[in-house]
Steps between C-alpha positions, in 0.01 A plus 500: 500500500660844371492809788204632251284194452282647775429840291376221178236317745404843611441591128359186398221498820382842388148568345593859363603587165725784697716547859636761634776441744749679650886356495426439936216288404705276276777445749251436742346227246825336415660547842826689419586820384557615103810571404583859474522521153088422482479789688784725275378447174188429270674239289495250778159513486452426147336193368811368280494112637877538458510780752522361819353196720200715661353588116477176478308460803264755362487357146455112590197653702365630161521862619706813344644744744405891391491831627778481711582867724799437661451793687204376707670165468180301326379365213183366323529108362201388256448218338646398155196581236428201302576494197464283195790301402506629160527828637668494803823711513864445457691364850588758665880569476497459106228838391428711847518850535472704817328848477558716787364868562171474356295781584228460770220587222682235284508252750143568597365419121724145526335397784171614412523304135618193667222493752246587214637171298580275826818496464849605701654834404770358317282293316330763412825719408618194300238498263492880469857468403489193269191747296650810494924402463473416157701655227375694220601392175727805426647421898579187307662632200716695721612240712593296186673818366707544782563175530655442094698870553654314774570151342852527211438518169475249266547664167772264320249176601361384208138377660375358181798322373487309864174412437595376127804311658248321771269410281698367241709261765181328582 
């Protein structure tokens, strides 16, 4: 049994969708104190499985930890939305991105569409992103345009003769 398996049979026992706890509460759940560094900085609390041990905890539960205020030392954990197979997102550790500063007003609409479609916030900020982060086809042409000024020319390549050459060796 890991110093966190408490904290996942916490989790798991729990008939809300959310939980707010403070970082006392969970030391008083798993019987030991957090390493300083949970209470230092956000990234310990994010839900990369590769993070640390106590994610996880949280994860194996089938909860994500969010809103974390280090200042008043708590955080919110909700459960993982389902989601379809054929839609479910990347692992976390190979496409994440962490947006910090968000505006109160901003953060207000999130939560606001996530609770109108019954899902979490990042859920909700996940499909806003995966509409709406889409390049245009002239953001496209660019791209490639920067990317052949960048690649070395290949003027004395003779493209059709290699072709001629392949073909006639079969």
């Amino acid at each position: 049994m890991t110093k966190y398996q408490p904290l996942t049979e916490h989790l798991r026992n729990l008939p809300h969708s959310h939980y707010q706890l403070n970082f006392k509460d969970i030391e008083k759940i798993i019987q030991d104190r957090l390493p300083a560094s949970a209470y230092q900085y956000r990234a310990w609390w994010s839900n990369n499985p590769s993070n640390s041990v106590m994610t996880k905890a949280w994860l194996d539960a089938g909860w994500i930890s969010s809103d974390v205020d280090l200042e008043s030392q708590k955080l919110v954990f909700r459960r993982k939305p389902k989601t379809p197979a054929s839609s479910a997102p990347p692992p976390l550790g190979e496409a994440s991105l962490i947006v910090e500063n968000l505006t109160p007003e901003t953060m207000a609409n999130l939560k606001a569409i996530a609770q109108l479609k019954g899902v979490a916030v990042i859920q909700a900020a996940r499909e806003i992103l995966e509409t709406h982060a889409r390049l245009s086809m002239a953001e496209r042409l660019a791209l490639a345009d920067t990317m052949r000024a960048k690649s070395p020319r290949m003027h004395h390549i003779d493209v059709p003769a290699i072709i001629r050459t392949d073909r006639e060796s079969r």
